[in-house]
KOLTORSE-134014 format. One record per residue (C-alpha): residue number from 1; x, y, z. Coordinates in Angstrom, 1 decimal. Layout:
<num: NUM&X: X&Y: Y&Z: Z>
...
This chain:
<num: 1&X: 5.7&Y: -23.1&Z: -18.4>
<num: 2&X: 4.1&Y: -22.3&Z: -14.9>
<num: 3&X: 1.2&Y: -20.1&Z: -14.8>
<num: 4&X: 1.9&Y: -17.0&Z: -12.1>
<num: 5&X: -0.3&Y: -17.1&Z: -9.6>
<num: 6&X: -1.9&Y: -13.3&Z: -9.8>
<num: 7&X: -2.1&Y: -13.3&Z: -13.6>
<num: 8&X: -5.2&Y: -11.1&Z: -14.9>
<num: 9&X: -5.4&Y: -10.1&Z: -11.5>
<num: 10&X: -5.1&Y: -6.3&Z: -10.2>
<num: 11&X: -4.0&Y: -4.4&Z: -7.4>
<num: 12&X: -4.0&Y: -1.3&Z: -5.4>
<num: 13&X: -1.4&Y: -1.3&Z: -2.8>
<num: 14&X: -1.4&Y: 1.9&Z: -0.2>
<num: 15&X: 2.1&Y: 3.5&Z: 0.5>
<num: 16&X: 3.9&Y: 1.8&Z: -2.3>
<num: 17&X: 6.8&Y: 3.6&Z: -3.2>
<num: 18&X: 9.2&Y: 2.7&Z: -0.4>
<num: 19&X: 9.8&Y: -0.3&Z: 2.3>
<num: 20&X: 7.6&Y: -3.2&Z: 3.0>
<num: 21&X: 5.1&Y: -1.1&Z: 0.4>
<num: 22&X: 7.5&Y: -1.7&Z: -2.7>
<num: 23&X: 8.4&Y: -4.8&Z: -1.9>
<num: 24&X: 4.8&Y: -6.4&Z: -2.4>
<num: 25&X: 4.2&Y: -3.9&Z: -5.4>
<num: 26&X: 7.6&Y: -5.8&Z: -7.0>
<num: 27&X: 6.2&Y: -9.2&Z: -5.8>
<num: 28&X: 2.4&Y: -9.0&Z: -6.9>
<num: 29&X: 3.7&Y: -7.4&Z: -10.3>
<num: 30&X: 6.5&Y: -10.4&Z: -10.7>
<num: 31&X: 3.7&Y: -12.9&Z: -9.8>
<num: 32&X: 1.6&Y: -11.7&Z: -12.7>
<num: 33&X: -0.7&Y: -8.9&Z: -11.1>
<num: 34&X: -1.2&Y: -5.3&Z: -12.8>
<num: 35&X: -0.4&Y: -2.9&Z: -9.5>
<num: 36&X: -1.6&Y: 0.4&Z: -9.2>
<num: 37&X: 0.3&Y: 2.1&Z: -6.1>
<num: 38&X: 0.1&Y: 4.9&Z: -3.6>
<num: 39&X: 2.6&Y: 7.4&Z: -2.8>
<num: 40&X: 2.2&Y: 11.0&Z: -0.9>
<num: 41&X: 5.6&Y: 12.7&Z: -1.2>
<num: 42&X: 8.5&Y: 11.0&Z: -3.1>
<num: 43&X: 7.3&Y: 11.1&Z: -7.5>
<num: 44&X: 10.9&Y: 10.3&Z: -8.1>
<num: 45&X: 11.1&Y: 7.0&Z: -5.8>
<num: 46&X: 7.5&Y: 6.1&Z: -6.8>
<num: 47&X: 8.4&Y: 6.7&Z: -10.7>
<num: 48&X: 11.9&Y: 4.2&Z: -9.8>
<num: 49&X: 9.8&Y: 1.5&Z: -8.6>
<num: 50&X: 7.0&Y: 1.5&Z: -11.5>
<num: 51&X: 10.4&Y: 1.8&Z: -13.6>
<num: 52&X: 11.9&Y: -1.0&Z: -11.8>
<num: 53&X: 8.7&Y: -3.2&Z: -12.5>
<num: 54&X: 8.4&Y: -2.5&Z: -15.7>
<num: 55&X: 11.9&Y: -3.1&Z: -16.3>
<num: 56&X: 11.5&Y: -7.2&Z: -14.9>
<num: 57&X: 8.4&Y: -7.2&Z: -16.9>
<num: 58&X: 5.4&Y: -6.9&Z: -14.8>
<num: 59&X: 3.2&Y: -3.7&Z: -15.1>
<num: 60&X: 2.9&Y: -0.8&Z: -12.1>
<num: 61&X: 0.8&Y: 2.3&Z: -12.2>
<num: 62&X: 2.2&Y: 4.9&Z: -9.5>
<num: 63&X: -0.6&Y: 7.6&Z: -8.2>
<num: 64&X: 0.1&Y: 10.6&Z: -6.3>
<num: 65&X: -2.1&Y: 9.9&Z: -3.1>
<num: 66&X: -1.9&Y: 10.9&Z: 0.6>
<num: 67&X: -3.6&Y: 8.6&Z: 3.2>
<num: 68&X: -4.4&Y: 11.5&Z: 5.3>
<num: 69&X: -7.3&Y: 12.9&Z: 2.9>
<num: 70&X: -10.2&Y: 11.2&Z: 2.3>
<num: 71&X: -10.6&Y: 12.4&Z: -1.1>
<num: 72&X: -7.3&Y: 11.1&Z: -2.3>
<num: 73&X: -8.2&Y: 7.4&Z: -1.5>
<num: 74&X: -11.7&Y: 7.2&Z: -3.4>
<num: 75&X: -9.8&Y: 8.9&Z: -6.2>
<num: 76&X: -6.9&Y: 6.3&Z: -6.0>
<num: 77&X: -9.2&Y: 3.5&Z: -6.2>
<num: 78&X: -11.1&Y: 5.3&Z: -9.2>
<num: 79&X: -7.8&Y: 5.2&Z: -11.3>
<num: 80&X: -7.1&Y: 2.4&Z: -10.1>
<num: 81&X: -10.4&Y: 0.8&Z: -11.7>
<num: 82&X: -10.4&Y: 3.4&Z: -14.7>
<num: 83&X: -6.6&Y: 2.6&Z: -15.8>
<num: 84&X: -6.4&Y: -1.0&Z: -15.2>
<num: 85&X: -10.4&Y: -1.8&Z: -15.9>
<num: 86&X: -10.9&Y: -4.3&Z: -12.4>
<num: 87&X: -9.9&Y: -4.2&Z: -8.9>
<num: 88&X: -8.8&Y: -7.9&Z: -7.5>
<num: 89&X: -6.4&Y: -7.3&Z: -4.7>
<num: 90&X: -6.0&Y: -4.4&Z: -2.0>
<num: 91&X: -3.4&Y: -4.3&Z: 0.4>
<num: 92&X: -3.8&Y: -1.4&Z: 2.9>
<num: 93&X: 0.4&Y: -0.7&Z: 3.6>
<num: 94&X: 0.6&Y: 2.9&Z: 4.1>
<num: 95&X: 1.0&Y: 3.6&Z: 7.8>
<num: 96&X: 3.1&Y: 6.2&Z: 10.0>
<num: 97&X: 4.3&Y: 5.9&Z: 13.7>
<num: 98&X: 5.1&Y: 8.2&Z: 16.3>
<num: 99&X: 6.7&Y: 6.9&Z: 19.0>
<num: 100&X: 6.8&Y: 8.2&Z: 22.5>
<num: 101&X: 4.8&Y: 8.7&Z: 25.7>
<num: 102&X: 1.5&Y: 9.5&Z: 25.6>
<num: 103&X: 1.9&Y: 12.8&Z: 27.9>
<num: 104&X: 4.9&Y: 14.0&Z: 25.3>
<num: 105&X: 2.5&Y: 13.1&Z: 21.3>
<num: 106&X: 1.3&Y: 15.9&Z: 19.9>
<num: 107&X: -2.5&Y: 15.5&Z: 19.5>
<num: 108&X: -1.8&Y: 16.1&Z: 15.6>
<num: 109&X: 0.9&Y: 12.6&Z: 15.8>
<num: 110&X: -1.9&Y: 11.2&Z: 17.4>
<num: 111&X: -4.9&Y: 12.6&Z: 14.5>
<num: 112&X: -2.3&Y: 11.2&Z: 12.0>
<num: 113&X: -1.8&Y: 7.8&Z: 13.0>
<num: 114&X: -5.5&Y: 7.1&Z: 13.8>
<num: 115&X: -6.5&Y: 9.0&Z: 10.2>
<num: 116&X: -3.4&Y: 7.0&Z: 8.2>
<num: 117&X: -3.3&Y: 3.6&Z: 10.5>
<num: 118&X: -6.7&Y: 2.9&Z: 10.3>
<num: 119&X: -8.9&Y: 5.5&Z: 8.7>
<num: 120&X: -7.9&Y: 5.0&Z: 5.4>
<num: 121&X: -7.8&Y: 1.2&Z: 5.2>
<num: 122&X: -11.5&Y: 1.7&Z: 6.0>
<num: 123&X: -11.9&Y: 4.3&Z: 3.2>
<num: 124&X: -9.7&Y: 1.9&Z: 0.7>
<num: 125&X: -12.4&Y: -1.2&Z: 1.8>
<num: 126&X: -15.2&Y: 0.9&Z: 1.0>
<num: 127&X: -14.5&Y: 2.2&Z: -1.7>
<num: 128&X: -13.2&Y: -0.7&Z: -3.0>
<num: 129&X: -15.9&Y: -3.2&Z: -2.9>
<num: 130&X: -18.2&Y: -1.4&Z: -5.1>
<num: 131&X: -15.6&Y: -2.6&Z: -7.6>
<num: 132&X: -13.7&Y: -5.5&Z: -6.5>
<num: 133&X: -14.8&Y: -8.9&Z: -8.0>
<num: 134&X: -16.4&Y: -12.1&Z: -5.6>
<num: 135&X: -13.3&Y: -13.8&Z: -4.6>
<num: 136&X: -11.3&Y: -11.0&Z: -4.2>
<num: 137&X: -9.0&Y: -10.3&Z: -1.4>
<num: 138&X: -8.1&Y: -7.6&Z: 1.0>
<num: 139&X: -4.6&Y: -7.8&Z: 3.2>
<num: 140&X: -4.2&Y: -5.3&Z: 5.8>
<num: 141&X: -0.6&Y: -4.3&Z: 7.2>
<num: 142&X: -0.9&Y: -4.1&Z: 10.7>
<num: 143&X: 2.4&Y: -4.7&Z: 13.3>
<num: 144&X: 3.4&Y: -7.5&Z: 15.7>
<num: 145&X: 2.9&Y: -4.3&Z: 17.9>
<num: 146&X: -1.0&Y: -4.9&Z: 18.0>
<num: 147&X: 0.3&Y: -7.9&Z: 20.3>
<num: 148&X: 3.2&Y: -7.3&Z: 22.1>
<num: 149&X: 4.7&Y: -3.8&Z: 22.7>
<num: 150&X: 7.5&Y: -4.7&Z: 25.0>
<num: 151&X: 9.0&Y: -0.9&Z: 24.8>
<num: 152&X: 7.8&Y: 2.6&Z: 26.0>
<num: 153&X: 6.3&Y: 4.6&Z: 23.4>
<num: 154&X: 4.6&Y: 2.7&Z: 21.6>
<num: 155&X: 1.1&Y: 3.3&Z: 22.9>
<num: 156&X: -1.0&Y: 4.6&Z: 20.4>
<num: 157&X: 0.8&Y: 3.1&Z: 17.4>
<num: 158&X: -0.1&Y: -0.6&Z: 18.8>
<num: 159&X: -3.5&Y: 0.5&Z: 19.5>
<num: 160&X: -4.1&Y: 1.5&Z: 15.6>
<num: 161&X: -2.9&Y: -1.9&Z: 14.7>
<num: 162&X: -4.7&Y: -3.5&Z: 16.7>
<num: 163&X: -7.8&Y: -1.5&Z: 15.6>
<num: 164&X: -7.1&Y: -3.2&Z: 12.1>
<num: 165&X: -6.3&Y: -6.6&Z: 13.5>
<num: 166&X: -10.2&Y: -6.3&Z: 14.9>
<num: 167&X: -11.3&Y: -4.6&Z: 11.3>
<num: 168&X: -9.9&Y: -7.7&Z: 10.0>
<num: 169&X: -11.6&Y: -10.3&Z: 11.7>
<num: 170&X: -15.5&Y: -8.4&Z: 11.3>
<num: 171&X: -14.9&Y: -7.7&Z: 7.6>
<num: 172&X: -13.9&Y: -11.3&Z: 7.0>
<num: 173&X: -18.0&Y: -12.6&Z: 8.1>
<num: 174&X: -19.5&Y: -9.7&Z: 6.3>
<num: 175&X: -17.9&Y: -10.2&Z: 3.0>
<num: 176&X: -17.8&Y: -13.8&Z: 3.2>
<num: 177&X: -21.1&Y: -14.4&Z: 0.5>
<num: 178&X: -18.8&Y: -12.8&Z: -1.8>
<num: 179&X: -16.0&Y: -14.8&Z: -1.1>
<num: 180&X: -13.7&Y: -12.0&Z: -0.4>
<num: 181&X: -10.9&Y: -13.2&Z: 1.9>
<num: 182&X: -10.0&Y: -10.2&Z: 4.5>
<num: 183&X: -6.6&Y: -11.1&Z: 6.4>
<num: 184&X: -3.7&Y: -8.8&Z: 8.6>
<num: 185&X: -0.3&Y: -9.6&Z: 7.9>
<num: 186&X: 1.7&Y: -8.7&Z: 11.1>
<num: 187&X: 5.2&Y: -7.8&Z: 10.5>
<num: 188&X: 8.2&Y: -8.0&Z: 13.5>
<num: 189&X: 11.2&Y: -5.6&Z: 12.8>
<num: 190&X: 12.3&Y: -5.7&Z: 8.7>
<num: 191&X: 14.6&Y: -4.2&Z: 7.2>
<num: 192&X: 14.0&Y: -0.9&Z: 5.9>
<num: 193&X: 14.9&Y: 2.4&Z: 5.6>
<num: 194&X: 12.9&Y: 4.0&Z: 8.7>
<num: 195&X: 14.0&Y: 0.5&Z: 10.6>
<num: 196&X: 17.6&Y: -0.7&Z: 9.4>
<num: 197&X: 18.8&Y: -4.1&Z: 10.7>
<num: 198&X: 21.7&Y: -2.2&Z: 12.0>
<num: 199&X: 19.9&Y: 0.6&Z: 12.8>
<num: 200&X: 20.4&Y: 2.2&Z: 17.0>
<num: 201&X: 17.0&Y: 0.0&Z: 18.1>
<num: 202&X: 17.9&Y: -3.1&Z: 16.5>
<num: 203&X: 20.1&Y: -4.6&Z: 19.1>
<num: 204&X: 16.6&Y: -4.1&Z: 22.1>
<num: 205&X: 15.1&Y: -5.9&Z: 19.6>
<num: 206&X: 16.9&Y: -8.7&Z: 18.5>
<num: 207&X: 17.3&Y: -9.1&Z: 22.1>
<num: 208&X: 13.1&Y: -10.4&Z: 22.4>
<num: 209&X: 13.1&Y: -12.4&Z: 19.4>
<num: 210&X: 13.7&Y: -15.9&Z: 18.6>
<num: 211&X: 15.9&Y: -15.5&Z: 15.3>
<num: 212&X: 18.9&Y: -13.5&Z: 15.3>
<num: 213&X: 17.9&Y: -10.9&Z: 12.5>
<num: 214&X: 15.5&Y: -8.9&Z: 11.2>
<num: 215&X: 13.2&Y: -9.8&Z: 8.4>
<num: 216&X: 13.5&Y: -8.9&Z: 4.5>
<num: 217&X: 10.6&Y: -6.9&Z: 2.3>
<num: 218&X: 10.8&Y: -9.8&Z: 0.0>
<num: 219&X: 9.7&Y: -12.2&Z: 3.2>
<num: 220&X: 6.5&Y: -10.0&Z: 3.8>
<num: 221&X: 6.2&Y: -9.4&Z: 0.6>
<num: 222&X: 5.8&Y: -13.0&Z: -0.5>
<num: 223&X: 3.6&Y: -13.5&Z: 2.1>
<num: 224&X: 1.1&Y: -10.7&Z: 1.2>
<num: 225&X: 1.3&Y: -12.5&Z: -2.9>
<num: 226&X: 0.3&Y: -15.9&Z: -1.3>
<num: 227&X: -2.5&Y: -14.6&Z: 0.7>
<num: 228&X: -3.5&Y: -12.5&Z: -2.8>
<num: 229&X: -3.4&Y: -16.0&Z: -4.7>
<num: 230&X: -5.5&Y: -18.8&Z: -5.2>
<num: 231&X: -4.1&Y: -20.8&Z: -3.0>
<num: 232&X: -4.6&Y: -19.4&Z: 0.2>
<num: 233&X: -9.0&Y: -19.1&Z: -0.5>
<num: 234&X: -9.8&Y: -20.4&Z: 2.5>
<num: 235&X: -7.8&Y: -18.3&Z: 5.0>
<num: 236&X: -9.9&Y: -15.3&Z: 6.4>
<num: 237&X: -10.2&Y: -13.3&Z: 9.6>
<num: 238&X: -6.2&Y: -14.4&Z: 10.3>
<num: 239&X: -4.2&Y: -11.6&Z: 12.0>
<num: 240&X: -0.7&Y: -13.7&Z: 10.8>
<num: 241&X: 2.2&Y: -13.0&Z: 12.0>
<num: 242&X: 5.7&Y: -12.8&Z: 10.3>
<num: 243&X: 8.0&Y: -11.6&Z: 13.2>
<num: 244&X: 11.4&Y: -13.4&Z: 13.6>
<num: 245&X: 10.1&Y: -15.5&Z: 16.5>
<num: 246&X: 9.2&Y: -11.5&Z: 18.3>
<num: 247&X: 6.2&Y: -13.1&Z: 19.7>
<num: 248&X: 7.3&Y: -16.8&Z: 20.5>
């Protein structure tokens, strides 16, 4: 019988209780991981998808956390560490985008995606490495957006991807003598809830890309478990993108 990959690992993933967010927590806890999750609104959707989890047999820990406050993310990385007793894998998900002119955003769309975007992964990373293990590894969810942002609107959103794309790529030399890998996953258009495939935008979008669809949860979701494995030790500083051929 094969080993998984994440076993006696564990993980804190941001924003997992919907989307791309419980996809990877399904993934990492299917590949063997213990996953403690994020979630700022919706108990009962976070309480399905620990149930779901637990139900393939794998092992997820929701906790009520928003992204906008500070104090919630050292907490969440504190129960994190006191339920499961480590801290192997962070994946900073949760995000939010507002998308329109600059002249029309409200100063408090803009607060929000700076303090959720790219504020909070900072806070998670701190916090963090006073408990993660050497070899452990971050994975940042930033956007194809940080690189191309073909359509109006989209300003600000790109640029707090692109913040974490540059996060990425410093964090990866200064945590190197630990070995801890630090790498952005880059996501075209997927499938999801706030972005369905046959949703009003999807046909200006298919219409830049290379493949004829948008991507799955379970696509970025493996991705983000073989960047958590040990497999993929020496990949670090990569902003990676998993966009449909958006960027080709």
């Amino acid at each position: 019988m094969t080993t998984r990959p994440l076993e006696g690992k564990t993980a804190l993933v941001t924003g997992g209780s919907r989307g791309v967010g419980a996809g990877i927590v399904a993934k990492l806890a299917a590949d063997g991981a213990k996953v403690a999750f994020t979630y700022a609104r919706s108990g009962e959707r976070a309480q399905a998808v620990a149930a779901a989890v637990d139900e393939a047999g794998g092992t997820a820990h929701p906790i009520h956390a928003d992204s906008l406050h500070e104090q919630d993310i050292e907490a969440a990385v504190a129960q994190t560490v006191d339920h499961f007793g480590s801290l192997d894998i962070l994946v900073n998900n949760a995000a939010v985008g507002t998308f329109a002119p600059i002249v029309d955003l409200k100063m408090g769309d803009i607060d929000a995606m700076l303090t959720i975007n790219v504020r909070s992964a900072i806070v998670a990373i701190r916090e963090s490495l006073a408990h993660m293990s050497d070899g452990g590894r971050i994975i940042n969810i930033g956007s194809i957006n940080a690189d191309r942002t073909p359509f109006p609107g989209q300003s600000i959103y790109a640029m707090t991807k692109g913040a974490l794309a540059s996060l990425t790529r410093g964090l990866a030399h200064e945590l190197a003598p630990r070995a801890i890998t630090v790498n952005n996953i880059q996501p075209g258009p997927i499938d999801t809830d706030a972005n369905p495939a046959a949703g009003p935008a999807a046909p200006s979008m298919l219409g830049v890309m290379a493949l004829d669809r948008y991507g799955t949860t379970a696509e970025v979701a493996a991705f983000v478990s073989y960047l958590a494995g040990p497999d993929a030790a020496y990949i670090t500083g990569s902003s990676l993108n998993i966009d449909g051929g958006f960027t080709a």
